[in-house]
Backbone as ProteinMPNN parsed JSONL, in Angstrom:
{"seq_chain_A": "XXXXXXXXXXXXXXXXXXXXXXXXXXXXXXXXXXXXXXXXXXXXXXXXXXXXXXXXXXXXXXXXXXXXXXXXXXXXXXXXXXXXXXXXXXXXXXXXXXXXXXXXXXXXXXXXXXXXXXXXXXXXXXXXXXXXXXXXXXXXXXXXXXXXXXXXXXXXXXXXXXXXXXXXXXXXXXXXXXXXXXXXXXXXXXXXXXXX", "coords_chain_A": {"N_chain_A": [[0.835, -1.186, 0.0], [0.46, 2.033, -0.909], [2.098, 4.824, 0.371], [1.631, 8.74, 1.985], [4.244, 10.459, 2.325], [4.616, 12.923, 4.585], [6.7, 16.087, 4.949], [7.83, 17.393, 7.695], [8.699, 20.513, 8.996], [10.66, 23.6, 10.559], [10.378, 27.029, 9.232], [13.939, 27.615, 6.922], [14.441, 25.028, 7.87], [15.694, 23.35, 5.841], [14.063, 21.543, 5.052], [12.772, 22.105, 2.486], [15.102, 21.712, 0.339], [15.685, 18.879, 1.091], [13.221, 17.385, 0.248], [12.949, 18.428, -2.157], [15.512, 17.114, -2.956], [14.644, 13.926, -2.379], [12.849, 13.733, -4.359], [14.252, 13.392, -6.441], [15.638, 11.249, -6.271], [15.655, 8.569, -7.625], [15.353, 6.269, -7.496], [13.735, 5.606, -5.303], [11.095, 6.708, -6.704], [9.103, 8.646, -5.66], [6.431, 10.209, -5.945], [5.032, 14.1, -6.245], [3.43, 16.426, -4.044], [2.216, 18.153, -4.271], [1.617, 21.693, -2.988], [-0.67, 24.679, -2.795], [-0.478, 28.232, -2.984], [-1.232, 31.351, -2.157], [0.762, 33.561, -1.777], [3.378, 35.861, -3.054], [5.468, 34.599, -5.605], [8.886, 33.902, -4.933], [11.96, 34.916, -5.895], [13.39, 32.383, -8.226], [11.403, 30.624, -7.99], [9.459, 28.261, -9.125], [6.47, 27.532, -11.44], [4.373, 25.002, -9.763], [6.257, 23.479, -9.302], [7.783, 24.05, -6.803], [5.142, 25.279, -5.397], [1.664, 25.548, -6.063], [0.89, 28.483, -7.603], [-1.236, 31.391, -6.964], [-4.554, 32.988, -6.386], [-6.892, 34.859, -4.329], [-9.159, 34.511, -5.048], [-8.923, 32.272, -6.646], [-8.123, 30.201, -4.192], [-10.722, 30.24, -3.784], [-12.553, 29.454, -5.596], [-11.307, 26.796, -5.284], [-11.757, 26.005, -2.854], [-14.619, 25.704, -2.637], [-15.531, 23.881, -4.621], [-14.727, 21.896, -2.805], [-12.375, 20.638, -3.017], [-10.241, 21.397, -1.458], [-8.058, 20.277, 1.04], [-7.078, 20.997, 3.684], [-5.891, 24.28, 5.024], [-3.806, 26.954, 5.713], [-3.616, 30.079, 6.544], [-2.087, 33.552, 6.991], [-1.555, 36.468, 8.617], [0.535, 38.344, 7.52], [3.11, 40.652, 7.585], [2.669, 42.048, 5.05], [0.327, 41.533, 3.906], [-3.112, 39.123, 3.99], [-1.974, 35.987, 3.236], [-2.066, 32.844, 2.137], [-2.064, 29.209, 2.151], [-2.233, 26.498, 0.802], [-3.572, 22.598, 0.669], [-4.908, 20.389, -1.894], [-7.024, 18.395, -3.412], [-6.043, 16.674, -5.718], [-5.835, 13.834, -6.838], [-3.659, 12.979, -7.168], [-2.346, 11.445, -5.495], [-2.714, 7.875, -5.057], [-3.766, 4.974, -3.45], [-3.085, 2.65, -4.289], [-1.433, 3.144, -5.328], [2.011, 4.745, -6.411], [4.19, 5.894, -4.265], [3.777, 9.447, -2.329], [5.079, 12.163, -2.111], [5.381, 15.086, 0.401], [5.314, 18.408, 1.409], [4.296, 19.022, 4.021], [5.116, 20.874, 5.965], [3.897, 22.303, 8.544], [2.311, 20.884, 11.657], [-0.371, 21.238, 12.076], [-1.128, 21.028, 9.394], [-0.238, 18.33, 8.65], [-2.055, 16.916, 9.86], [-4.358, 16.928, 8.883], [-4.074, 16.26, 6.547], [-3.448, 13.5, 7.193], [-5.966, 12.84, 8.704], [-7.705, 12.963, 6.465], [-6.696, 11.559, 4.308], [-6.009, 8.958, 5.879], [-4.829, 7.145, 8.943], [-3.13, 5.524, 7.967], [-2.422, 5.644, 5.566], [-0.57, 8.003, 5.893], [2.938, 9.333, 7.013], [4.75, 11.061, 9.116], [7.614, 13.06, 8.567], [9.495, 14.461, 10.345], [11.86, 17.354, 10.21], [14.513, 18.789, 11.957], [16.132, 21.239, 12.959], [18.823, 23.24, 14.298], [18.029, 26.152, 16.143], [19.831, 28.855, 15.542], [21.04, 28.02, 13.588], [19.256, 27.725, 11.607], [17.889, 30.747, 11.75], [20.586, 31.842, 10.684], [20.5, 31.28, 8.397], [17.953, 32.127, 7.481], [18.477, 34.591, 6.92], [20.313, 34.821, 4.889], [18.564, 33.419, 2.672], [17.007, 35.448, 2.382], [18.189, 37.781, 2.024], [18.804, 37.674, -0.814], [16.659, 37.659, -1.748], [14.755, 40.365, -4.372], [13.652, 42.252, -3.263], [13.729, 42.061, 0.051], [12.517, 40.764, 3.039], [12.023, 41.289, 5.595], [10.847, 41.774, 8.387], [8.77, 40.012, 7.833], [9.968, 37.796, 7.875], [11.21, 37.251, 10.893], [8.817, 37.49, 12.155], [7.758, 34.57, 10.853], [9.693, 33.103, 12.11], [9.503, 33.421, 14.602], [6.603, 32.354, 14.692], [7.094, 29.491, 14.138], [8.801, 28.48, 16.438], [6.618, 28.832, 18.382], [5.045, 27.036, 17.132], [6.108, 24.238, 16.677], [6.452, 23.177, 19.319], [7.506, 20.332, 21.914], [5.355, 19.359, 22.609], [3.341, 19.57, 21.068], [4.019, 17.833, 19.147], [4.418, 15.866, 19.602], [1.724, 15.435, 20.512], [0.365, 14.792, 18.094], [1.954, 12.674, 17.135], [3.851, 12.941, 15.416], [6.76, 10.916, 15.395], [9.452, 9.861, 14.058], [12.224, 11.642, 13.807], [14.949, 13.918, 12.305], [17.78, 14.907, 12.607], [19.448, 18.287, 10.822], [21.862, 19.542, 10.867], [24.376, 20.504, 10.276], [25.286, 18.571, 8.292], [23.777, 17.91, 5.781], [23.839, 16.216, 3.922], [23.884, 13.505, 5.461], [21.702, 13.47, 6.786], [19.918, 13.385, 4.773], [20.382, 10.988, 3.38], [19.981, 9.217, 5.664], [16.816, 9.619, 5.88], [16.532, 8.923, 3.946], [16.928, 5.846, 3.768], [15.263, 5.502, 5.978], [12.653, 5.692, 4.527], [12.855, 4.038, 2.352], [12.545, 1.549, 4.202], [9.876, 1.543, 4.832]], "CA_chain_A": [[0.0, 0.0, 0.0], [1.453, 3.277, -0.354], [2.068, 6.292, 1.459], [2.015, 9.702, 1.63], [5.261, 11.277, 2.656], [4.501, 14.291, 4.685], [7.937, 16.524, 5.808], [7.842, 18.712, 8.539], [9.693, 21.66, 9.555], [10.201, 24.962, 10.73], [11.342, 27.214, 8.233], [14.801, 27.118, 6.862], [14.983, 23.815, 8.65], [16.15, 22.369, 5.052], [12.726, 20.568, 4.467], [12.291, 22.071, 0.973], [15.978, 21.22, 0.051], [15.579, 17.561, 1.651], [11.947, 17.513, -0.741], [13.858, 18.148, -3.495], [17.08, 15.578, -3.041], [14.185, 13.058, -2.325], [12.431, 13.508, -4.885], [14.998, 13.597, -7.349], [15.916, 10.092, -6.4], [14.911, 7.506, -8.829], [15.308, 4.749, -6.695], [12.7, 6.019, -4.397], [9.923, 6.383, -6.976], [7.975, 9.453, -4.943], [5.1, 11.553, -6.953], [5.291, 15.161, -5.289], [1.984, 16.457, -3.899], [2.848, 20.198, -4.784], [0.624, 22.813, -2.761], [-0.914, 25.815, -3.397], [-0.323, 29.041, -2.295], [-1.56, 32.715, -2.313], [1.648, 34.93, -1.529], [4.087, 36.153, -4.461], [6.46, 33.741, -5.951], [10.114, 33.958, -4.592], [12.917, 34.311, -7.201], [13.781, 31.044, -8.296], [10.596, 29.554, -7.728], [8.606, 27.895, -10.318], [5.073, 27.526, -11.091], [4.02, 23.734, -10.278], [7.629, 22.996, -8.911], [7.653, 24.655, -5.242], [3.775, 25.848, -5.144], [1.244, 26.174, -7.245], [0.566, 29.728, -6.728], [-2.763, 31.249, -7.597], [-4.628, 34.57, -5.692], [-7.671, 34.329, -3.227], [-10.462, 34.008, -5.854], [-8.438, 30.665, -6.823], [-8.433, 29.784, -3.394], [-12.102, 30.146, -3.119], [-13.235, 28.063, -6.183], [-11.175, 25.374, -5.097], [-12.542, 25.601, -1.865], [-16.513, 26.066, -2.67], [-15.603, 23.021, -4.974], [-14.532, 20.761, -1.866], [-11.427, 20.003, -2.764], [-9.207, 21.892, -0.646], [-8.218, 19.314, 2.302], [-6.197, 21.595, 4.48], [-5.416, 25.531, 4.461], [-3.228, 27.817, 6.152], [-3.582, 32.017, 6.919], [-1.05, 34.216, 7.722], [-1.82, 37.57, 8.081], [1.719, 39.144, 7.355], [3.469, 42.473, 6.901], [2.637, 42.152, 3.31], [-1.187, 41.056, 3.703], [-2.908, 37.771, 3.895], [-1.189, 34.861, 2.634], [-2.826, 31.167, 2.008], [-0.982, 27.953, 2.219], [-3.467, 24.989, 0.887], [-3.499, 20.883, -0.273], [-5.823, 20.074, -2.921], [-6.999, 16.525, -3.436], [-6.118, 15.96, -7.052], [-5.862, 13.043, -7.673], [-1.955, 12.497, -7.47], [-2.428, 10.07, -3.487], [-3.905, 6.563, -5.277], [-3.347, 4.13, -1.801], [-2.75, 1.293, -5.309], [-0.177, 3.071, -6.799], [3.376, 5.001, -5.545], [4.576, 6.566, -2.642], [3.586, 10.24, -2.613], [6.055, 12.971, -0.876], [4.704, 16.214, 0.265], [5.885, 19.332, 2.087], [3.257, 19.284, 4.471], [5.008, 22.284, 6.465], [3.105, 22.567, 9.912], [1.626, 19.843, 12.104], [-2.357, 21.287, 11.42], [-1.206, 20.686, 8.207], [0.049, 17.005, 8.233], [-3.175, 16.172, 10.831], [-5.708, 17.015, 8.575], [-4.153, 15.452, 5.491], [-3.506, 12.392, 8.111], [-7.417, 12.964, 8.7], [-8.637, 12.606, 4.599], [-6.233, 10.23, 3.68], [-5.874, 7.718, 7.028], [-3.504, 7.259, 9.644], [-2.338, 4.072, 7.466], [-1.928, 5.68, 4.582], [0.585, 8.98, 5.955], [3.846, 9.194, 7.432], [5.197, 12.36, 9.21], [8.89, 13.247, 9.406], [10.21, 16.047, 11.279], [13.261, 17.682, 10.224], [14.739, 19.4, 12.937], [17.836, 22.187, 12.952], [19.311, 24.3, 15.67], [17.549, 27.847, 15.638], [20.814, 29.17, 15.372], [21.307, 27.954, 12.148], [18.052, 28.521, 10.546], [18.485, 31.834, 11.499], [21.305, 32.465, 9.838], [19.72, 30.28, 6.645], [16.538, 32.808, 6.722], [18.849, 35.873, 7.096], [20.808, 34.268, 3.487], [17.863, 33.36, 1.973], [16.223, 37.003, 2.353], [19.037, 39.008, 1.595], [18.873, 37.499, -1.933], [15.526, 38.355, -3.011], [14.963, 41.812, -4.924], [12.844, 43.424, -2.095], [14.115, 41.241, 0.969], [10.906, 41.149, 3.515], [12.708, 41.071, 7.26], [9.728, 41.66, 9.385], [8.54, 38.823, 8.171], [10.945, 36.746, 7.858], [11.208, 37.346, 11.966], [7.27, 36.676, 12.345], [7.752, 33.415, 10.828], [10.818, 32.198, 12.899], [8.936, 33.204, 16.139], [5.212, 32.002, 15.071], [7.795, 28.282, 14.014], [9.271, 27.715, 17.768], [5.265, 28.068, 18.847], [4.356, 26.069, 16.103], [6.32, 23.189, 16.602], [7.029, 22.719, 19.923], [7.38, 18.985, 21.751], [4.032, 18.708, 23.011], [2.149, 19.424, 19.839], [4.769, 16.806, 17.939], [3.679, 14.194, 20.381], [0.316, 14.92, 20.574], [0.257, 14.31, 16.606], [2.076, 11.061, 16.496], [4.939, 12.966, 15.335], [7.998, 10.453, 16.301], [10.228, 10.44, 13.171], [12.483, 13.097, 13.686], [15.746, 13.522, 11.722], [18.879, 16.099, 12.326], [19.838, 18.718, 9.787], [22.168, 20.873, 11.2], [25.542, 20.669, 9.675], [25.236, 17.694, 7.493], [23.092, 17.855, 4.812], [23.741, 14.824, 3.143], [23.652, 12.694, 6.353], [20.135, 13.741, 6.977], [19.396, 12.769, 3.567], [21.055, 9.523, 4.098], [19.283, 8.971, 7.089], [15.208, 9.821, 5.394], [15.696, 7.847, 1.977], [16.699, 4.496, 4.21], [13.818, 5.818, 6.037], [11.477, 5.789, 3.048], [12.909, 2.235, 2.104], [11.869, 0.983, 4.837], [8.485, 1.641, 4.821]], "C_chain_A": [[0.878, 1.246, 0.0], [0.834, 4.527, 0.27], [2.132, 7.653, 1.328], [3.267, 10.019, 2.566], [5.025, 12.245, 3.431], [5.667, 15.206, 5.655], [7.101, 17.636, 6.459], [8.937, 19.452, 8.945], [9.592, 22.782, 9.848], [10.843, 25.315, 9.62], [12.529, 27.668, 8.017], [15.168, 26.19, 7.618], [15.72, 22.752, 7.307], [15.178, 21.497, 4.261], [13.033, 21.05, 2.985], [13.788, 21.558, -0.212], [16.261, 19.679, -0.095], [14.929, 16.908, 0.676], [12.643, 17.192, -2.022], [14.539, 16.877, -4.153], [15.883, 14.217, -2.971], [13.261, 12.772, -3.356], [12.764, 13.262, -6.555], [15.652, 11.999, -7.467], [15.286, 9.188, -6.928], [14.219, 6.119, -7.803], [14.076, 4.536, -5.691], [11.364, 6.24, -4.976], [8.976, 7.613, -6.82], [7.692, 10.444, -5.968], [5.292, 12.92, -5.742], [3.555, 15.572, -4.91], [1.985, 18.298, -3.593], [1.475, 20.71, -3.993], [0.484, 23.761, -2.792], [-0.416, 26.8, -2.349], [-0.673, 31.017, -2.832], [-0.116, 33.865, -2.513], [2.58, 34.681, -2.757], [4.846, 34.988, -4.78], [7.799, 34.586, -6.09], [10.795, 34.337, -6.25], [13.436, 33.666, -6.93], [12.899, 30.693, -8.225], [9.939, 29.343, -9.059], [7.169, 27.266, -10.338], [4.994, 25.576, -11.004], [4.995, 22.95, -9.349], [7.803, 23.453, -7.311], [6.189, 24.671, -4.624], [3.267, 25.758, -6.545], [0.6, 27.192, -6.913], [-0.592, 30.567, -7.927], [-3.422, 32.497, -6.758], [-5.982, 34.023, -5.196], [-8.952, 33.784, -4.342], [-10.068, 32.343, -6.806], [-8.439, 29.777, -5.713], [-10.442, 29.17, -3.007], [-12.871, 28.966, -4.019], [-12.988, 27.095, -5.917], [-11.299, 24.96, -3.919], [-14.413, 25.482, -2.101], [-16.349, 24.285, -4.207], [-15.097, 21.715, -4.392], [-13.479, 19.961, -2.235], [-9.984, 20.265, -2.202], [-9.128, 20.832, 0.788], [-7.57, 20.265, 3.616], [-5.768, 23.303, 3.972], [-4.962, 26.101, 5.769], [-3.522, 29.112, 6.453], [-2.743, 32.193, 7.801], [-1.126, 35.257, 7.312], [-0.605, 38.233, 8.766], [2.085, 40.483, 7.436], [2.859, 42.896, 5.929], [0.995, 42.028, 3.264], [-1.58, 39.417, 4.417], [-2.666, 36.615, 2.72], [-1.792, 33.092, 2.963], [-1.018, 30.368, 1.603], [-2.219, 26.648, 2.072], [-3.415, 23.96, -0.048], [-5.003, 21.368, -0.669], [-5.696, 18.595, -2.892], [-7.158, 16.545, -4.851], [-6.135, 15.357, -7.603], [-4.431, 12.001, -7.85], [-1.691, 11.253, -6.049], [-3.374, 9.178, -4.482], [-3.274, 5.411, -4.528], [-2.807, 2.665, -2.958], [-1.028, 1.771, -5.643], [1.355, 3.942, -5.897], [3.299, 5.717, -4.655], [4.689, 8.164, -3.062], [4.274, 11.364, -1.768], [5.339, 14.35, -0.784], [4.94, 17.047, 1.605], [4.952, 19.794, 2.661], [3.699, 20.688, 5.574], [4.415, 22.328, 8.089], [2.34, 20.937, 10.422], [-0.07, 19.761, 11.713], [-2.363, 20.349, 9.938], [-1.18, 18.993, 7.878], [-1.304, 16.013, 8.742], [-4.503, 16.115, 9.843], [-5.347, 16.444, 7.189], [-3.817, 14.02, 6.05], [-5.23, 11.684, 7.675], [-7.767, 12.152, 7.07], [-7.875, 11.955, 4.474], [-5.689, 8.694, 4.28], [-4.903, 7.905, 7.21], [-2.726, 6.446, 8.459], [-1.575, 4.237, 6.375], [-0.708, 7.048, 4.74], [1.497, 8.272, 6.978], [4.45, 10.255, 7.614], [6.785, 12.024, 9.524], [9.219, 14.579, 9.513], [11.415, 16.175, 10.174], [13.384, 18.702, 10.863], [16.133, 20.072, 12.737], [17.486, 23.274, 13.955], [19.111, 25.784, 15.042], [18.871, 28.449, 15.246], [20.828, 29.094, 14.168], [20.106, 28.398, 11.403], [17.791, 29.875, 10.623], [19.147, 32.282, 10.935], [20.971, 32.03, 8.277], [18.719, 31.22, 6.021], [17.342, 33.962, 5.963], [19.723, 35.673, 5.104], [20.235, 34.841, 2.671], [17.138, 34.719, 1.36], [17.233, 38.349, 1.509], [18.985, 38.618, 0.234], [18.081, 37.592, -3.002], [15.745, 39.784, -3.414], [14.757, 42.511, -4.04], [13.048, 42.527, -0.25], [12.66, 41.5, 2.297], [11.485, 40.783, 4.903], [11.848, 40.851, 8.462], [9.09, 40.622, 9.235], [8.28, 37.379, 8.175], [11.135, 36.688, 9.48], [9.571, 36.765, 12.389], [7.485, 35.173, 12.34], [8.621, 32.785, 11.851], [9.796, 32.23, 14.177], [7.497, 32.768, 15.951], [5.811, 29.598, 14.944], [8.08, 27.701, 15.324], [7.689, 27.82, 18.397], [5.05, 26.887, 17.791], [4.144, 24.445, 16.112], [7.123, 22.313, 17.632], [6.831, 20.731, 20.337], [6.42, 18.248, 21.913], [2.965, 18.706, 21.962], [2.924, 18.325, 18.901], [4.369, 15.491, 18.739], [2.115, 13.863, 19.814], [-0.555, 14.584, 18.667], [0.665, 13.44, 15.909], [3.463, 11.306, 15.969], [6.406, 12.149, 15.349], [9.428, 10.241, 14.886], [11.289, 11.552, 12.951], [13.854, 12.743, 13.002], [16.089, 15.254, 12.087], [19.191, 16.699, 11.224], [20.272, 19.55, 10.002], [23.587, 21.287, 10.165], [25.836, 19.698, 8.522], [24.146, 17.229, 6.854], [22.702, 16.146, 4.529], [23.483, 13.758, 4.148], [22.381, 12.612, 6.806], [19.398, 12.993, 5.629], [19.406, 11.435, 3.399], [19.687, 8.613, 4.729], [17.871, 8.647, 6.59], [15.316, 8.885, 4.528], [15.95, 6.262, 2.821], [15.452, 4.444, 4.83], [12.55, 5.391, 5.556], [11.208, 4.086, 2.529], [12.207, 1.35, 2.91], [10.611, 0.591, 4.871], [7.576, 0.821, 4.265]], "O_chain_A": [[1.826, 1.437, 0.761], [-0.276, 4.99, 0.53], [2.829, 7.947, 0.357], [3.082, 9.712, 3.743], [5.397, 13.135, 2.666], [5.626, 15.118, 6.883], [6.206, 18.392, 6.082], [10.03, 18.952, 9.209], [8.528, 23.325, 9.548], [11.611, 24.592, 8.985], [12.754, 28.441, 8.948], [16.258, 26.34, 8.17], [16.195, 21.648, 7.571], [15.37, 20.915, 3.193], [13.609, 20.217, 2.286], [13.578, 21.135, -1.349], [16.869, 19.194, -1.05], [15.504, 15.992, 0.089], [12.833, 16.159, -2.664], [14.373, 16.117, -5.107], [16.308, 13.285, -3.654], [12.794, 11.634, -3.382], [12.014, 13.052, -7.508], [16.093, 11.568, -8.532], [14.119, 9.049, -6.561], [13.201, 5.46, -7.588], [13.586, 3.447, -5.392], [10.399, 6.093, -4.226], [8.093, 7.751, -7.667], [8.41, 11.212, -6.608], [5.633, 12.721, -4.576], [2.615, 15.027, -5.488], [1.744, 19.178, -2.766], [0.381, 20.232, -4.293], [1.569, 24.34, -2.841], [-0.038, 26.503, -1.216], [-0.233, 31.599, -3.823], [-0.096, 34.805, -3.308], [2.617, 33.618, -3.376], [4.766, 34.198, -3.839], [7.996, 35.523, -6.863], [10.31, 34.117, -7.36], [14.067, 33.647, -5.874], [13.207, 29.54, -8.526], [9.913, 30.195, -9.947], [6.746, 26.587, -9.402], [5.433, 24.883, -11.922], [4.64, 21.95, -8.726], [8.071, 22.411, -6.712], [5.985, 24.171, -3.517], [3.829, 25.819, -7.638], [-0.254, 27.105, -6.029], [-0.734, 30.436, -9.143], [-2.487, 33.189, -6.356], [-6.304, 32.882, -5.527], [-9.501, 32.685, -4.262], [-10.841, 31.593, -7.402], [-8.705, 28.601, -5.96], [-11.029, 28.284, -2.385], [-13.504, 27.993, -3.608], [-13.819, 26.194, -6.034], [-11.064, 23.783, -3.642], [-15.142, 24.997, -1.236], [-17.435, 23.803, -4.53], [-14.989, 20.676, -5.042], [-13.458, 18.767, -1.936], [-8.944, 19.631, -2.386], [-10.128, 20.676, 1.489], [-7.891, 19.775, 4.699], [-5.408, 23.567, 2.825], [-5.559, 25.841, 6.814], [-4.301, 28.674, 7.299], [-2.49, 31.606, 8.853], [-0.94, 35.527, 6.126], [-0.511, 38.589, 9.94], [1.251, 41.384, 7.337], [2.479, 44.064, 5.857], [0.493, 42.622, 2.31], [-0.822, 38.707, 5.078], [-3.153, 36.53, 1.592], [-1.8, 32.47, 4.025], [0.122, 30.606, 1.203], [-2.857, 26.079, 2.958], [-3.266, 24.133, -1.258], [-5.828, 22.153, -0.203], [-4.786, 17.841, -2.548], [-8.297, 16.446, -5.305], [-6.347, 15.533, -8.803], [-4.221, 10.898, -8.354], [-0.811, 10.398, -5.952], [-4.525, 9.527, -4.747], [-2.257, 4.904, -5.002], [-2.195, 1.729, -2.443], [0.002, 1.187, -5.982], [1.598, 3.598, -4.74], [2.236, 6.189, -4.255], [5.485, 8.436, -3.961], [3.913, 11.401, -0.592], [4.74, 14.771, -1.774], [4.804, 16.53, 2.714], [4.474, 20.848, 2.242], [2.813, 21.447, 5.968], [5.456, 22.478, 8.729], [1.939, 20.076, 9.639], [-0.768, 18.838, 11.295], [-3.109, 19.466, 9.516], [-1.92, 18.46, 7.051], [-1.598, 14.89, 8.33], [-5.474, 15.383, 10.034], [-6.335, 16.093, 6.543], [-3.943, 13.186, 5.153], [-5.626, 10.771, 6.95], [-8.004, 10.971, 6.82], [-8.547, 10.924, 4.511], [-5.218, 7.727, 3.682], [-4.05, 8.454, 6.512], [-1.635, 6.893, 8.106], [-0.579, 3.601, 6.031], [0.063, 7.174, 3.789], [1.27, 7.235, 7.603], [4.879, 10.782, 6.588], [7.222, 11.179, 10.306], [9.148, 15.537, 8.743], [11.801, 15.262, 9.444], [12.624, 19.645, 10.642], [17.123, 19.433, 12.382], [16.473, 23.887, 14.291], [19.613, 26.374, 14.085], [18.802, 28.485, 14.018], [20.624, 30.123, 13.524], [20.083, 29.383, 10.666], [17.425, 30.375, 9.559], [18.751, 33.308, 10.38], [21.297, 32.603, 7.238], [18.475, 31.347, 4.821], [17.108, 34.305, 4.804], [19.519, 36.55, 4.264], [20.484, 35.869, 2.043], [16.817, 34.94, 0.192], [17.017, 39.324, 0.789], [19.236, 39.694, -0.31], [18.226, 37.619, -4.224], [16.696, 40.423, -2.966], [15.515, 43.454, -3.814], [12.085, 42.678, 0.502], [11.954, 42.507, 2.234], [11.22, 39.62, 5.206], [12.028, 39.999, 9.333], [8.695, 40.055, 10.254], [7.439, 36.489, 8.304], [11.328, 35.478, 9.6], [9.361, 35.66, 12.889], [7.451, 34.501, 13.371], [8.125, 31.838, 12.462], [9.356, 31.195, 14.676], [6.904, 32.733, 17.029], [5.17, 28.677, 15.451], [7.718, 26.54, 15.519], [7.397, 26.789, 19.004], [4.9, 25.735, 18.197], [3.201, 23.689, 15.877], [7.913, 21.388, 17.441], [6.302, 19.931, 19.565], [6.29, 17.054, 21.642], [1.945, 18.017, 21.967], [2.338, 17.983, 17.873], [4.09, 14.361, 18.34], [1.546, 12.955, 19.208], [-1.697, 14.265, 18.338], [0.35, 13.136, 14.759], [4.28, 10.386, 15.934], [7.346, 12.943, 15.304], [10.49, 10.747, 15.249], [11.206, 12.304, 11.98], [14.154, 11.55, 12.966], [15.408, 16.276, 12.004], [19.318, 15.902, 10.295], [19.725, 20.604, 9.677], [23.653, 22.287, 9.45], [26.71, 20.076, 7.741], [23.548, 16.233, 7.261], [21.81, 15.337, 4.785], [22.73, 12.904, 3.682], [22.0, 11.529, 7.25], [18.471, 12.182, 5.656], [18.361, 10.797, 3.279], [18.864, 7.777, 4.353], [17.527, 7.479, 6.77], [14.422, 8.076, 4.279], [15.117, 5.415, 2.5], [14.591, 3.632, 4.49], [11.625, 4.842, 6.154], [10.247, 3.331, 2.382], [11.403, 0.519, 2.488], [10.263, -0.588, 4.934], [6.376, 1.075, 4.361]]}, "name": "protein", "num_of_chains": 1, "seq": "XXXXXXXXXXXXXXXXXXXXXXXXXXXXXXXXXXXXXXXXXXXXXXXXXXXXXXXXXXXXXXXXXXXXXXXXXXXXXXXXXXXXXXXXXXXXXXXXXXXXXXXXXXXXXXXXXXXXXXXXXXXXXXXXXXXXXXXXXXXXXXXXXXXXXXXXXXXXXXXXXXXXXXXXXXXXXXXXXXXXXXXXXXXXXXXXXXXX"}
């Protein structure tokens, strides 16, 4: 039977890097389960490939047509900002193992919820604030219009987000290091995956 994949992390914890390398592996097979999103597209990002990004009146049809399983709000510096799975079609419990940057615990619980405990699988990836700090502070300085305030929001709404008692009380137990060694983390998830 297969599974969905769903990574967790705070952000710059590496998840979408991890996403990537795992899904890039052959050997592993995994369909991506790409989700949508309201706020601008980064440079570098691509439509389909990170998000599929789309503005609230896209949000709404594909909610008022019941197939939004899970959504996000974050009302930012910038405005509000959506974060939401779609049930398209790409999770068939017959056919391959489906990976997906589920992002937040609400998030992984309620695609848990619609698609059975039996059929998900949460893994953490975990890195020392320290570092993802200095990862956001990178990442930011490299867009055109760099967005600081909130890029700070996020880090501090992340340590509520994902502390140890909401990773329990969600079944959470999966967790995997990614502080200094990339590739060892990577390592570590795709035997992971094998397993399964």
């Amino acid at each position: 039977m297969a599974k969905i994949i769903c990574l967790l992390g705070k952000s710059c914890s590496g998840k979408d890097t991890i996403y990537k390398r795992l899904l890039s592996d052959g050997s592993l097979g995994l369909i991506p389960l790409v989700t949508y999103t309201t706020r601008p597209m980064r440079s570098g990002e691509q439509e389909g490939r990170e998000y599929h990004f789309t503005d609230e009146k896209g949000f709404e049809d594909l909610k008022d047509s019941g197939k939004v399983i899970e959504d996000r709000s974050y009302d930012t510096v910038y405005g509000l900002w959506r974060y939401f799975t779609v049930d398209d079609g790409t999770f068939d419990p017959n056919g391959r193992n489906v990976i997906a940057a589920a992002g937040t615990i609400p998030a992984f619980i309620r695609l848990r919820d619609h698609f059975g405990a039996e059929n998900t699988c949460p893994i953490m990836i975990e890195t020392d604030d320290g570092i993802r700090l200095e990862r956001a502070m990178r990442r930011e300085k490299k867009q055109p219009a760099p967005r600081y305030k909130e890029m700070c929001r996020r880090f501090i709404t992340d340590s509520e987000d994902f502390d140890d008692e909401k990773l329990k009380a969600a079944g959470v137990e999966n967790i995997f290091m990614n502080n200094e060694d990339l590739d060892k983390c990577i390592k570590e998830v795709t035997e992971f995956i094998q397993r399964l």
